[in-house]
Structures are given as structure tokens and as C-alpha cells.
N, C-alpha and C positions, 0 to 999 in steps of 0.2 A: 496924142491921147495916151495918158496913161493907162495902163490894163490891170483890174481888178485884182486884187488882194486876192490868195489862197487863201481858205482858214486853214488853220494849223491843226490837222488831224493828227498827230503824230502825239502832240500836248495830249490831249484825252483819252488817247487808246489806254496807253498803260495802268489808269486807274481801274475801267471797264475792263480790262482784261484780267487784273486780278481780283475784282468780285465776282466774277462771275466763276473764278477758279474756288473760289471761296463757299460761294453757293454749291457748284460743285461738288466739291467734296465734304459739306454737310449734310448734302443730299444721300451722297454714298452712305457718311457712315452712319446719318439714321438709318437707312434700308440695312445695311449689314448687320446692325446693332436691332433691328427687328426684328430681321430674317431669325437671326441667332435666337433670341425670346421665343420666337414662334416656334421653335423648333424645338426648345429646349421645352416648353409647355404642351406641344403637341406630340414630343414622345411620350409612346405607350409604356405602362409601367408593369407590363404581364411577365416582364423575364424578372424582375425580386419577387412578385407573386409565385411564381415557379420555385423561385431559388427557395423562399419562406415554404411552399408546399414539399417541393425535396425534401428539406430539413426536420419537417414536424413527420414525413412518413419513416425516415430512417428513423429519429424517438421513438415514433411508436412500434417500425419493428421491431429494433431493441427491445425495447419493455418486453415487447410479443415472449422473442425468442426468453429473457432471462425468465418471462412469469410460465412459460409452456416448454419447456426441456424436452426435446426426444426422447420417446422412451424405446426401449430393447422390444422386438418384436416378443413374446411369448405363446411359444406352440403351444396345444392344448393337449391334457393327459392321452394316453393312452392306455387300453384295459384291452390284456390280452387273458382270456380263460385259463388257466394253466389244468383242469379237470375236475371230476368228481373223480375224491378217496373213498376205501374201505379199509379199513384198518383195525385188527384186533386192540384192543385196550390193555393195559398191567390190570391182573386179574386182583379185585379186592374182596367184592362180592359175586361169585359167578362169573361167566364171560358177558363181556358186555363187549361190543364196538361202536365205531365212531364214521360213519358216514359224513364227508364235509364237503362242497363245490368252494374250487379257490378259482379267483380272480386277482390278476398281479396291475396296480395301479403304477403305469411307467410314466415319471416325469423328462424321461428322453423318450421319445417312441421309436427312434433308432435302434437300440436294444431290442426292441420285438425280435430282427433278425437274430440276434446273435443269443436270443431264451431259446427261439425252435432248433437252433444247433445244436445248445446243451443241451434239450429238453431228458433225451435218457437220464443220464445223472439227477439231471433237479425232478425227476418224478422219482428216483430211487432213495435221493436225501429224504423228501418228504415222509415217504412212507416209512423209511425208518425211523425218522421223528415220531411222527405219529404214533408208532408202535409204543416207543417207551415213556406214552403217558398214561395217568390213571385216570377213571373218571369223574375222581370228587376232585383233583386238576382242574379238570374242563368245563365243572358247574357252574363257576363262577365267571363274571366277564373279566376280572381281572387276568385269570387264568386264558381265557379264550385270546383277550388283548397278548398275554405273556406268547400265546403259541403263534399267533401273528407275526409277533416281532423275531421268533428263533426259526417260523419260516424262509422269513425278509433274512434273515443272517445266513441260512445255508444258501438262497437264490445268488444272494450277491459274491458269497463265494464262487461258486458255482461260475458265474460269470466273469470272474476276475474282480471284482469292486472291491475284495476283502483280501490283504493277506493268509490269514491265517484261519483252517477251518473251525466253526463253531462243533463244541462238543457235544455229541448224543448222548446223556447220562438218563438215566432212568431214578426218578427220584423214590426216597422212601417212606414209606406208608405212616400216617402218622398215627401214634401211641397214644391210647384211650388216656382220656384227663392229661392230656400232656396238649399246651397250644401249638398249631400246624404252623409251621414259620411262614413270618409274613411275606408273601409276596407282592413284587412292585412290578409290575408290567413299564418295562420300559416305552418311553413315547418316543418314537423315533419319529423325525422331518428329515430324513438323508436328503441328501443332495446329490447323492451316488447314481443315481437314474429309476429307483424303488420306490415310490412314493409310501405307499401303503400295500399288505395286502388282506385281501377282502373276500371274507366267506360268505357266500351266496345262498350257504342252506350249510346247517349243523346240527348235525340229527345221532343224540349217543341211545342205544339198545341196547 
């Protein structure tokens, strides 16, 4: 008896073997080619949100700073009394005096200290000032402004602010029908540490 024919398994393997390698690997690279979509769809897009919000707050503090500049702190005046005078006047008509309270407006208030050091002196300048004015001088505000400012000029000496001392001169009386020379009362803004200074009461008898 003869015995049965094998079928020939070896003929068909190899075509099944490479579809199914074939299947295989389109299987993968949909799934990779998915995965990758999926991925690239489902990140989050909050880090350019940040990046776009970073960018627009440094703008705007820019802007901030160039539209709002630091400014210099600025202390505020200081007003130290310097007293109430009494002072004889230049004699025109009769005696007459000049009672005045000064007050010294300091744009440094650091100086306070170093006016109570000099204080002798600058009470001694003043009153000599005062002595060699007359009283149709001091009627006027122009006059009153003019004695202001030649108190402010012996102070600041006084404190070192000015080289050179202002002159005490005694002016002269002015000649019936003759015009009294004009005076300009200087307006001082130093920047020396004086601001102004300021008569509290001025009272001429």
C-alpha cells in the first residue's frame, strides 16, 4: 500500500507569513501616526499664553515706567522764628520805631541747626539793619519786600551761603519836589537753604 501524500506546508507559509508582517506593520504605523496626532492635538497650549502674557506685561511696564519717572523725594519747608525787633528808625519827622516778628522760611531744614549757632550775630546784623532805615522806606510794600530781601542777604552771610558781606548803608532823605529813586525790591527764589523771609507783625510808631 502506498501511504498518503503530505501536503506541502512549506509552499504557503511564506506568502502568509509575509501579509501578516505587512498587516503588522500598518497596524503599527497607523497607531504611531495616531498616537503622534493625538498628542500633538491634545497638548495644552498655556505655555505661548504665558509667553503672549509675559510679553504684553513687560509693554506695559515699560510704558509704566517711561509715562511715571521717579520723582526726588522733597522735604517740606521749614520755619524757624528768628524773634521780635525793636528798633529806632533814621529820624525824619520826630522819633519813630519799628517793631517787626521775623520768621526765616528754610528750604533745607538742616540749617535750623547751624541759624541757633550763629544766632548772636544774625540778631546783631539785623538790628543794625534795621536801625539805618527811615520810615517813608518802610510805608510801602515795595520797601518792606526791599528789607526782606537785605535781611535774607545778611542771614546767608551770616551762615556762610554768601561770600561777601552785604553793606549796611543808611540812605538819604529825599529833597522836596525832587522824585525819591525808584526802588525795585529784588525777588529772590535762592536755592542757598533761605527760601523767604517773613514778617509776622510790623508795626512802625
Amino acid at each position: 500500500m502506498s501511504k498518503p501524500a503530505k501536503p506541502d506546508v512549506t509552499g504557503d507559509q511564506p506568502p502568509k507569513s509575509k501579509k501578516m508582517l505587512i498587516i503588522i506593520i500598518a497596524v503599527v504605523v497607523l497607531l504611531a501616526g495616531g498616537g503622534g496626532a493625538a498628542f500633538f492635538l491634545m497638548k495644552p497650549s498655556h505655555p505661548a499664553k504665558q509667553d503672549q502674557a509675559a510679553e504684553g506685561e513687560e509693554v506695559a511696564t515699560g510704558d509704566h515706567d517711561e509715562e511715571e519717572a521717579p520723582h526726588e523725594a522733597v522735604l517740606p519747608p521749614k520755619f524757624v522764628e528768628i524773634g521780635t525787633f525793636t528798633a529806632n528808625l533814621m529820624q525824619e519827622e520826630g522819633d519813630r520805631y519799628l517793631q517787626v516778628a521775623i520768621t526765616l522760611k528754610l528750604s533745607k531744614p538742616e540749617l535750623e541747626e547751624k541759624l541757633k549757632a550763629n544766632n548772636p550775630e544774625v540778631l546783631h546784623r539785623i538790628n543794625m539793619l534795621l536801625q539805618s532805615k527811615r520810615p517813608s522806606e518802610l510805608a510801602t510794600v515795595v520797601g518792606k519786600e526791599k528789607l526782606a530781601n537785605d535781611i535774607k542777604a545778611q542771614v546767608e552771610y551770616v551762615m556762610g551761603l554768601r561770600k561777601t558781606a552785604p553793606v549796611v548803608r543808611a540812605t538819604q532823605p529825599a529833597v522836596e519836589g525832587e522824585e525819591a529813586p525808584s526802588e525795585h525790591a529784588e525777588t529772590s527764589h535762592s536755592k542757598k537753604g533761605i527760601a523767604e523771609v517773613l514778617f509776622t507783625s510790623f508795626i512802625i510808631q
